[in-house]
N, C-alpha and C positions, 0 to 999 in steps of 0.2 A: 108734090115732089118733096114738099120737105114735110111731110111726113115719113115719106118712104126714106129719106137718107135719114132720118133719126132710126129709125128701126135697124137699117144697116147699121149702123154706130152703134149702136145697143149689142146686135149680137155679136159685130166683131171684138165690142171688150168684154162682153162675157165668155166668149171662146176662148179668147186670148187667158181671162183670168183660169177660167176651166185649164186647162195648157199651162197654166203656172203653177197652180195647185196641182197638178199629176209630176213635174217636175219636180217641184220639192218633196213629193210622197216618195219617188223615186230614188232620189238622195237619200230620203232618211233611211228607208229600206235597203237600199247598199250599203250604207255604213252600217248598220244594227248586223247584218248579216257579215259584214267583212268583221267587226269587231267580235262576234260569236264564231269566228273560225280562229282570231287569232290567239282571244282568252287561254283556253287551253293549253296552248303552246307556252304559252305566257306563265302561267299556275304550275305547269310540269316543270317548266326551270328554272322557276321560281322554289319550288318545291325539293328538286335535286340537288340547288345549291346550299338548300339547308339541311340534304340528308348524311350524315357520313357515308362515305365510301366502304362498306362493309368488306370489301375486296381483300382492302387492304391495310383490315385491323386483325389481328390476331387476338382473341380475349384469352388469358391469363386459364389456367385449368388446372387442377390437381396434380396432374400427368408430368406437367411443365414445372411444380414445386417440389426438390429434393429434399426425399423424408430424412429424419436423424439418422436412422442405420444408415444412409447413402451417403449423409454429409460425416460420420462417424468414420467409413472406410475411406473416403476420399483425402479426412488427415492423416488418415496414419499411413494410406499411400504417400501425400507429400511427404512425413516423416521420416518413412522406409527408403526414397529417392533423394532427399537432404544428408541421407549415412544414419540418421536416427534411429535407435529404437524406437518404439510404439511406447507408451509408457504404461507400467503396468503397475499394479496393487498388490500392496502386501498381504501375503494371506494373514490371517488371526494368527497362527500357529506361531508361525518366523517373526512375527512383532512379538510373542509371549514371552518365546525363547529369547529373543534382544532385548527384552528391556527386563527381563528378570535380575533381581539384587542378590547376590549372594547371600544365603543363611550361615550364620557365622556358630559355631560351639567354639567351649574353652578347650584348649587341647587338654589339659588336666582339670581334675578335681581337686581343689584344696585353697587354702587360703591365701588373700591378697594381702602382701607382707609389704608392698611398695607400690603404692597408686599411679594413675596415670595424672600427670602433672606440668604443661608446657605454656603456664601463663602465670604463674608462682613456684616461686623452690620448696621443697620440702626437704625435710631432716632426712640424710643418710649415715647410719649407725654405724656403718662400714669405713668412711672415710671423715666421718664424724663432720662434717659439712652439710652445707644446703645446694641442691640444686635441682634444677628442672629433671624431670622425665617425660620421656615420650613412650613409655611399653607398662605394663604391671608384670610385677613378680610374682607367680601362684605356686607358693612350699607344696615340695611334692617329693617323698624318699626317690633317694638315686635309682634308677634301674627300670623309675615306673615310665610305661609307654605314652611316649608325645605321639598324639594322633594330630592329621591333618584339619584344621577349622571347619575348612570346607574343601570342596573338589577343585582343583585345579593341575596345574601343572609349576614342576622345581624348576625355577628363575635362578638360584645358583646356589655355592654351600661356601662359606665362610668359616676360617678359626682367628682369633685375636685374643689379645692377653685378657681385655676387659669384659668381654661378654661369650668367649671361649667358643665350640661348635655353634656354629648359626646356619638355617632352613630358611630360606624364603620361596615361598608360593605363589605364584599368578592366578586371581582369580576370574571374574568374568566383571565387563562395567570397569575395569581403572585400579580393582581391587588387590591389594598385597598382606600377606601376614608372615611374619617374621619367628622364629623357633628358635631362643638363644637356651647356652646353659647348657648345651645335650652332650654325652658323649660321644665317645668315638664313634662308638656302632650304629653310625647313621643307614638306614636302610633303604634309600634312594639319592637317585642320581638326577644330575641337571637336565632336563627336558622328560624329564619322565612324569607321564600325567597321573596324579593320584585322586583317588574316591574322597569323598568325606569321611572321616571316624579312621582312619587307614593311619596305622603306628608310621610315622619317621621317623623314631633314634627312641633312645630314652631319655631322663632327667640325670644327667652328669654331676660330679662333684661343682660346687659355686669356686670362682675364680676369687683373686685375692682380692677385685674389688667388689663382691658382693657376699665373703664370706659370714658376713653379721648376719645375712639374712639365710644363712644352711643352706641346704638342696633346695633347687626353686628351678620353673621355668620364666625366662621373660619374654610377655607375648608383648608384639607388633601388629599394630594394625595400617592402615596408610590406605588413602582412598585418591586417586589421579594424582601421585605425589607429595600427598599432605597427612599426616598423621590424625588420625582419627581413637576416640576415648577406646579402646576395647571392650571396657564395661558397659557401650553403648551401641557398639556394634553388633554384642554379641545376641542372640535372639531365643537361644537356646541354652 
């Protein structure tokens, strides 16, 4: 008998162990299985939450960048809508014409009997004193033609005891030239525009205060108001 209940006792804990070992073979194999079904899941949104949403990026394109001619017409529409002109460039031409100097000639030929002189006095024969000048005087018999320096137009006509008929000229840039000494027979009028080398009067008898110096004209020069050498202006 007590062999046979050892034998009993033998197979029922080797069944039993058999039976524990299939148990936990069973566990491990659900779990490996349950965990290979949820990986996946796991990695996809895992994976999603680190992909951008392409949806809803828009990338940046050529199409989407406004070229110069587009960004060009856009200000000169806001200019055009603020009351502005567009602002525009000077041709070559119209800058040539504007900032051109006048070319000055002597009205007469002949000799300078009284310099141009407004920072020292010089000797006058006439009233036998010293004093400044602002014109020169070029001897020139009565009758011969005062031409105009340059082109412009007569700013007014003048007579006074001391420097008798006087011409003054508007030229371009700020420029003025003055015609004293002429006679009567001035041949233009105030606003009338003249050519260069174009006679306005002739050379007049000298007044009593310039008579030492005989027939002469007295040229003026003046540039924005200020007198200017005539000997230095002149270019021709």
């Amino acid at each position: 008998m007590k062999n046979k209940d050892k034998r009993t006792a033998m197979w029922t804990a080797t069944i039993c162990g058999c039976l524990c070992l299939l148990a936990v073979g069973a566990g491990v194999v659900w779990q490996a299985m349950d965990f290979k079904e949820t990986l996946p899941q796991t990695s996809q949104s895992h994976a999603m939450e680190n992909q951008p949403i392409e949806e809803d990026l828009q990338p940046v394109t050529m199409a989407q960048t406004p070229t110069v001619d587009e960004t060009k017409l856009q200000r000169e529409k806001q200019s055009n809508d603020g009351g502005e002109a567009p602002a525009t460039k000077q041709s070559p031409t119209s800058q040539a014409t504007t900032g051109a100097e006048p070319v000055f000639s002597y009205p007469v030929q002949g000799e300078i009997v009284m310099p141009y002189s407004v920072d020292c006095a010089i000797y006058d024969p006439t009233l036998n004193q010293y004093h400044t000048s602002d014109n020169v005087s070029i001897s020139a018999e009565a009758g011969t033609a005062v031409c105009a320096a340059e082109k412009g137009k007569v700013k007014e006509i003048t007579e006074d005891e001391e420097r008798g008929n006087s011409v003054a000229i508007e030229h371009d840039n700020g420029w003025l030239t003055t015609y004293s000494q002429l006679a009567d027979d001035i041949s233009v009028q105030v606003g009338e525009a003249v050519a260069k080398g174009q006679a306005i009067g002739t050379v007049g008898n000298p007044t009593k205060y310039t008579v030492a110096l005989g027939s002469h004209v007295e040229f003026a020069v003046a540039k924005d108001g200020e007198t200017v050498d005539p000997e230095k202006a002149v270019q021709e």
